[in-house]
C-alpha positions in Angstrom: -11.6 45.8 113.5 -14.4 43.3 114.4 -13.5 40.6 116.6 -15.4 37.2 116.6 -15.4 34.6 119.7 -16.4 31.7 121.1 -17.7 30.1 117.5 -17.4 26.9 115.9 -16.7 25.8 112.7 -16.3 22.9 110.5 -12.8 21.2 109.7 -11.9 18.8 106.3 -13.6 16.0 108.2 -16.9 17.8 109.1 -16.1 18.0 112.7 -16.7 21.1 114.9 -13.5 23.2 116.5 -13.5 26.0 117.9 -12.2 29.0 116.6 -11.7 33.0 116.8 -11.7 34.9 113.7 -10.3 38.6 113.8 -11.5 40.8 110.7 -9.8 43.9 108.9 -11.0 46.3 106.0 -13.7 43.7 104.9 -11.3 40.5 104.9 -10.7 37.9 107.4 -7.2 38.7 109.1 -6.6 36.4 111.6 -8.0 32.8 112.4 -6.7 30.9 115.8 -8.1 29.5 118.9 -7.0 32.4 121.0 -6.6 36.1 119.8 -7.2 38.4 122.6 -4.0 39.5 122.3 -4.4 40.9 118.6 -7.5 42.9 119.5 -7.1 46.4 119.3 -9.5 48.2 122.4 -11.8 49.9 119.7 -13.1 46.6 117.9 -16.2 45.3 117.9 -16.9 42.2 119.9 -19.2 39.8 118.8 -19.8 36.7 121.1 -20.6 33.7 118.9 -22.3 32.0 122.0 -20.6 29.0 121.1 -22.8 28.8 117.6 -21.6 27.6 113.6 -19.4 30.2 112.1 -20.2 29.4 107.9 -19.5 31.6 105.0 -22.4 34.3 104.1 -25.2 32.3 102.4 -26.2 33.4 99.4 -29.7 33.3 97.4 -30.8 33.7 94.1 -33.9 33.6 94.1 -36.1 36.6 96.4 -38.9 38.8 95.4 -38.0 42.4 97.5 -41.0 44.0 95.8 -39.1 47.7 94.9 -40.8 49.5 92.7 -44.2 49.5 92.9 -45.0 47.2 95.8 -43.5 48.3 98.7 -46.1 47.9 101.6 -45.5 44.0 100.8 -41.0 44.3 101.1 -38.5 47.2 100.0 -34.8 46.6 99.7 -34.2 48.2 103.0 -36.6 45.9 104.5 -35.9 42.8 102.8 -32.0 43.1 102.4 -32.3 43.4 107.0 -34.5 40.5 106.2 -32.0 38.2 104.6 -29.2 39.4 107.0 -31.6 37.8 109.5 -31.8 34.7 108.0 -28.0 34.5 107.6 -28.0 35.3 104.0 -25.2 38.1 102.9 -25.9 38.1 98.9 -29.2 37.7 97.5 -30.6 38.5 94.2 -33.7 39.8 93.3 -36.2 39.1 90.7 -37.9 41.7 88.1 -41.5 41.3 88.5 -42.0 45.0 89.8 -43.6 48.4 88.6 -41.4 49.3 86.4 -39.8 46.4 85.4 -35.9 46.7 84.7 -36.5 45.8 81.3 -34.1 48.9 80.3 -30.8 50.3 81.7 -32.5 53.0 82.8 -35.1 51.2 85.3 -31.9 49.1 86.2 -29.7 51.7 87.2 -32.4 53.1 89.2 -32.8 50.2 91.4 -29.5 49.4 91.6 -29.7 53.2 93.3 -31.7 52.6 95.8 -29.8 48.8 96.7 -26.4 51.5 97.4 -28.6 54.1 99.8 -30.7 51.4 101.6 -29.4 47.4 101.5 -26.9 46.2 104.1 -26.3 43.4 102.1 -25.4 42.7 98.6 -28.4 42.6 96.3 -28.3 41.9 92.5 -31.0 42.8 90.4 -32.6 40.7 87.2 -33.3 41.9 84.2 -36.4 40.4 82.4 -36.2 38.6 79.0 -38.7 40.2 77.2 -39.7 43.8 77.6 -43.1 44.1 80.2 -41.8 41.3 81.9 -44.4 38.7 79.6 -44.1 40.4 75.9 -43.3 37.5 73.5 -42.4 39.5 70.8 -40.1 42.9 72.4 -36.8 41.7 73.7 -34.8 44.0 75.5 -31.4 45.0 75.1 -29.3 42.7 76.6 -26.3 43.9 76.4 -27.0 47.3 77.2 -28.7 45.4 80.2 -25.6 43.6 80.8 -23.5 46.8 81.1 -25.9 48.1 83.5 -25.5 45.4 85.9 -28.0 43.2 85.3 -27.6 40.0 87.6 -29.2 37.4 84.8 -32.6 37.7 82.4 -35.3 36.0 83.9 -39.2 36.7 83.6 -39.7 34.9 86.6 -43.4 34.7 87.6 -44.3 33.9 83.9 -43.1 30.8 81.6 -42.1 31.9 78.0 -44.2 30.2 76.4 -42.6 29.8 72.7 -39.8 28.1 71.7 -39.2 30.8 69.4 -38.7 33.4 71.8 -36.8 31.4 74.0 -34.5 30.4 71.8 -33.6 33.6 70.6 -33.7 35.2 74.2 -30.6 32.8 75.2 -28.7 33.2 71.6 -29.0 36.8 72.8 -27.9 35.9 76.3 -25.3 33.6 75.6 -23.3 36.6 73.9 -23.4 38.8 77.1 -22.2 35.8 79.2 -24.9 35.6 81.2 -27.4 33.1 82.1 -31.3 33.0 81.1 -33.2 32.3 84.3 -36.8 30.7 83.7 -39.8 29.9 85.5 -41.0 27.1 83.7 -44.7 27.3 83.1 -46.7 26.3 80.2 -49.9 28.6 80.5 -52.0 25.7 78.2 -51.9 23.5 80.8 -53.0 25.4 83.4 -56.3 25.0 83.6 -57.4 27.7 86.4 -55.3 25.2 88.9 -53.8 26.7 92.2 -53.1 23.8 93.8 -51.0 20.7 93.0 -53.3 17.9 90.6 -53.2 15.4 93.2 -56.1 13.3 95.8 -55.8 16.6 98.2 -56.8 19.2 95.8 -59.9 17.4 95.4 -60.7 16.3 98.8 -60.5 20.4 98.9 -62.6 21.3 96.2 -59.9 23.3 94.2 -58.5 23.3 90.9 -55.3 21.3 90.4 -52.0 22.2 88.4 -50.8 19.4 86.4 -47.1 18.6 87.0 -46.7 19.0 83.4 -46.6 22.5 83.0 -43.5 22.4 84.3 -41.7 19.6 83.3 -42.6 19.8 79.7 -41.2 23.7 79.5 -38.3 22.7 80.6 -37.9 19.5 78.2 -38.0 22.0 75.8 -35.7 24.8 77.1 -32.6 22.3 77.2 -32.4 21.7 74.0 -32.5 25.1 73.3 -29.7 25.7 75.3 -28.0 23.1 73.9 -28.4 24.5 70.6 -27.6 27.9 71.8 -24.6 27.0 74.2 -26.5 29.6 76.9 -26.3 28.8 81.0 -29.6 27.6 81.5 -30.9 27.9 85.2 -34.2 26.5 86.4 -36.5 28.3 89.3 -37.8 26.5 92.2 -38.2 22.6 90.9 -41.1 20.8 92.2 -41.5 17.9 90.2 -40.1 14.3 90.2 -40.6 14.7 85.9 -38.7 17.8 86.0 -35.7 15.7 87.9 -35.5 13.3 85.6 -35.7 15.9 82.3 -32.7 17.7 84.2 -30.7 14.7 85.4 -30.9 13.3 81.6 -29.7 16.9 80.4 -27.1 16.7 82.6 -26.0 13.7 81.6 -26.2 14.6 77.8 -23.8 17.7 79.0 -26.0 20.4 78.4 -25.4 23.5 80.5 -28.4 22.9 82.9 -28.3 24.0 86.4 -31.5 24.1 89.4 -32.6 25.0 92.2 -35.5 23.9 95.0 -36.9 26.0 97.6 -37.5 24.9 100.9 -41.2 24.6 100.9 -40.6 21.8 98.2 -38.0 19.5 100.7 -40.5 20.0 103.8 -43.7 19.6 102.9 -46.5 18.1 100.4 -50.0 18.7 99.3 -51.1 16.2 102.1 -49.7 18.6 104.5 -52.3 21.3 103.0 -54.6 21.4 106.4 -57.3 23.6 104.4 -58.0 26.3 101.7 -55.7 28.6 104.2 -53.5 30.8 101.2 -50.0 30.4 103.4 -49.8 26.9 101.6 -50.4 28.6 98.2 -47.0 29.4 96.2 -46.2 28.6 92.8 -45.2 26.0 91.5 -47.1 24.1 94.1 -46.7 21.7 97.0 -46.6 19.0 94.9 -47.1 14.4 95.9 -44.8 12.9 98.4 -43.2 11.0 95.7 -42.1 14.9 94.0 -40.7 15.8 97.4 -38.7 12.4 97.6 -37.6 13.1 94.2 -36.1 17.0 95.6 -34.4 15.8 98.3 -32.7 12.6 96.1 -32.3 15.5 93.4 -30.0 17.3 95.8 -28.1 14.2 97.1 -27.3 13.0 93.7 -26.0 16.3 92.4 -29.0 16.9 89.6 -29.9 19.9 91.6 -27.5 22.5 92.1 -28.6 24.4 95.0 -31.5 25.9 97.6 -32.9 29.0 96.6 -36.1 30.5 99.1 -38.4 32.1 96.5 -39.1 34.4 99.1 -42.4 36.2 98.1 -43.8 38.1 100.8 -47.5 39.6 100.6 -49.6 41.3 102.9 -52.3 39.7 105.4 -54.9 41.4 103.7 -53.8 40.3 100.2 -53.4 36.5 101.6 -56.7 36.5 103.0 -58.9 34.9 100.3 -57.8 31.4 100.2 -56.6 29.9 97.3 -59.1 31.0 94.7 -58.4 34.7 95.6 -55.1 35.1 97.1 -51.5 35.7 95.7 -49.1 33.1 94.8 -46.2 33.1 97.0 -44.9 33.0 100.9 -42.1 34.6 102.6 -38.7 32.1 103.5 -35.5 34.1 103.8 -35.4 34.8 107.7 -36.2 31.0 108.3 -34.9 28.6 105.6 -31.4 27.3 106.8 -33.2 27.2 109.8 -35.7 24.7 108.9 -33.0 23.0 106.6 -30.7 22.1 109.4 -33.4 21.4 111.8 -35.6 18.7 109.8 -32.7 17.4 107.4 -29.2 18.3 108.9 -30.3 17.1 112.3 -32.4 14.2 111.6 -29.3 13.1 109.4 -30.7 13.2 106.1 -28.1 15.4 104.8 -24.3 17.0 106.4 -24.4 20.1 107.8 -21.5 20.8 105.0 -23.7 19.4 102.6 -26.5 22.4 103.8 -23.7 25.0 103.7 -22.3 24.2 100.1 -26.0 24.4 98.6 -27.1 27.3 100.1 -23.5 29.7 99.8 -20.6 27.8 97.6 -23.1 25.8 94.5 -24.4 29.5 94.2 -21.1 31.4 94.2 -19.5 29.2 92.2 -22.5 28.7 89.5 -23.1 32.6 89.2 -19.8 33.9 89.5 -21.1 35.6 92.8 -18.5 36.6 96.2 -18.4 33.7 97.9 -17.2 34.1 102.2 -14.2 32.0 102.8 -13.1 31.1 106.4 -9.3 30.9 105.5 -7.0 34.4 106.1 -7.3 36.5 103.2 -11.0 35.5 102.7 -13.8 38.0 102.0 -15.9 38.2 105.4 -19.0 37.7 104.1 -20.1 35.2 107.4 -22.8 34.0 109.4 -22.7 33.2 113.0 -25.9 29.8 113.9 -27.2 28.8 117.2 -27.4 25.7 116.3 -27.7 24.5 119.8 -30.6 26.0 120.7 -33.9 25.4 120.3 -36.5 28.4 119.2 -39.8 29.1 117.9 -40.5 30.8 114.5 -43.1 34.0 115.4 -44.6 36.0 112.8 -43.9 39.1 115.5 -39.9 38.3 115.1 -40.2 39.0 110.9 -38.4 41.6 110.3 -39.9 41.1 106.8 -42.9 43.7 106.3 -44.8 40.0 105.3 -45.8 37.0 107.5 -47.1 34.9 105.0 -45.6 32.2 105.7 -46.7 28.2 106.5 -44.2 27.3 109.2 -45.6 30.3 112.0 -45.0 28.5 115.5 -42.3 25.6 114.2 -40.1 24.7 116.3 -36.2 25.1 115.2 -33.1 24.9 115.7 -30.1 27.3 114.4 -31.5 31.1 114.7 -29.6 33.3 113.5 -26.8 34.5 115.9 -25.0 37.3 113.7 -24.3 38.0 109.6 -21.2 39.9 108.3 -21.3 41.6 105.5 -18.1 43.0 104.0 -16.6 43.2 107.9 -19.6 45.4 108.8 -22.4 43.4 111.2 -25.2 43.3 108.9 -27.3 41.7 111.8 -27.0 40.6 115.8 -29.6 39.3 117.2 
């Protein structure tokens, strides 16, 4: 028995009550204002310290680096990670050594998640085989049977209609969705940074917008033709809003996500060639970033995904010519959220919640916590009362690479449940 107390959570209405929440062989079994009474004397006590009780979040989007780079993350490391951040399903992408381009690959990862996550962690399959192949597909369905989460080659576009197109007739049959970073390598052009007044004030190369948007502008059609789920990575674009607001609107099976780098900050907010701005796709303009957070208030975006991608110190040391895409975000991003949006009344605090834990569940078919009796406890316990610093030394990430060291925020991370077990307490 684990016994939760003096917690908050939200009503119909959006307003706080208090509550006590008492929970049984991995489902919520009682829900009052006082239940002392019901408490056995060998439960587990877990003082809320008046924070926000919310359903597990969940994140579909995380690089956890197992196989073949584990002195950036591992699943035991990551998966404590996410706990931290309140997060109590997280999926995790393919770009690794092996790649689960084969059952075999698959099942051996999904070995390791049972001996060493506390939380749950699905695992993609790629598209094509070696993760960037555009002529070797894998076996989906043999894929499929294995567990495979979704088919993504995330870290590389697919870069020919052709292949796409037959990638999600392939997908479509197995029922699940096809997963894209959206990157036309022709119009790179060496960039690292956003195309924009600050990359050249900087000296660096830019990365048109258009490599993005105009990958995507394809890909709908394709899943149009193809009937697949078609789910885009990490948005960053106000071109890519509109390509995706107009598929929407033409019915086309089109779901999104944005990370939180995108909502909080711009290439202007780039102080210097320091590689804890660099990710990809980039910081892009203000007017991009305006175009995210209207993207989420008008429902064209779906849902907040972290695109944690944690690297070492060493590897992020050379700037943006030399150094990695990618920076860490699970143990900090509904922190951030609620602090710069929730609180500055931008967006609801049930808005926050249903984009980071019920748009996912529902879109992917994925365990979703419910706070009613019955429900799975897959919960998070927020301080979001008090007021803390984010320190690299806290992480317990084996990366720091990260662009919001020494923020101030609100809403650390007070406790996660995961399947009645504490995951994490701080």
């Amino acid at each position: 028995m684990l016994y939760l107390k003096n917690i908050k959570t939200l009503d119909e209405n959006q307003k706080l009550y208090d509550l006590e929440v008492i929970i049984e062989d991995q489902k919520i079994a009682h829900l009052g204002a006082d239940l002392a009474s019901f408490v056995s004397e060998d439960a587990t006590v877990i003082d809320g310290q008046g924070g926000l009780l919310t359903p597990g979040l969940i994140d579909v989007h995380v690089h956890l680096r197992e196989p073949g780079g584990e002195h950036k993350e591992t699943i035991a490391s990551g998966s404590r990670a996410a706990a931290r951040g309140g997060f109590t399903t997280v999926c995790a992408m393919p770009n690794l050594n092996p790649v689960p381009d084969n059952p075999e690959t698959l099942t051996s990862i999904y070995d390791t998640i049972a001996q060493d996550a506390v939380i749950d962690v699905r695992q993609y399959a790629t598209i094509t085989k070696d993760l960037n192949s555009e002529t070797e597909f894998v076996d989906y369905q043999a894929l499929a049977d294995a567990g495979a989460f979704a088919f993504t080659n995330d870290g590389v576009g697919v870069q020919t209609a052709g292949t796409m197109y037959l990638a999600m007739q392939e997908a479509a049959k197995t029922g699940k969705s096809v997963v894209a970073h959206t990157e036309d390598n022709s119009l790179l052009f060496g960039g690292v940074m956003h195309e924009g007044e600050r990359n050249k004030e900087l000296g660096l190369p830019g990365m048109l917008q258009l490599t993005e948007s105009t990958q995507i502008a394809r890909d709908v059609l394709l899943a149009e033709a193809t009937g697949a789920h078609y789910h885009v990575c990490h948005i960053s674009s106000k071109e890519t809003v509109r390509v995706i607001r107009d598929a929407k609107s033409a019915g086309i099976n089109v779901t999104c996500e944005v990370s939180p780098h995108h909502l909080l900050l711009a290439d202007v907010d780039i102080p210097g060639d320091q590689a804890e701005f660099k990710m990809n796709p980039p910081l892009r303009g203000i007017d991009d970033r305006n175009a995210m957070i209207e993207g989420l208030l008008d429902g064209t975006v779906d849902m907040i995904a972290t695109d944690h991608a944690p690297h070492s110190s060493e590897e992020k040391s050379g700037g943006f010519m030399n150094s990695p895409f990618g920076i860490t975000g699970i143990e900090t991003s509904f922190q951030l959220l609620y602090t710069n949006f929730v609180r500055e009344g931008i967006f609801t605090l049930a808005q926050l919640v249903d984009w980071m834990s019920t748009k996912p569940a529902e879109t992917f078919d994925l365990p979703l916590g419910e706070i009613r009796v019955g429900g799975l406890a897959n919960l998070a316990i927020f301080a979001i009362e008090e007021k803390s610093v984010i320190k690299a030394e806290d992480f317990i990430s084996k990366s720091t690479n990260s662009p919001f060291i020494d923020w101030e925020i609100y809403g650390e991370t007070i406790a996660t449940i995961y399947q009645g077990e504490v995951a994490y307490q701080r």
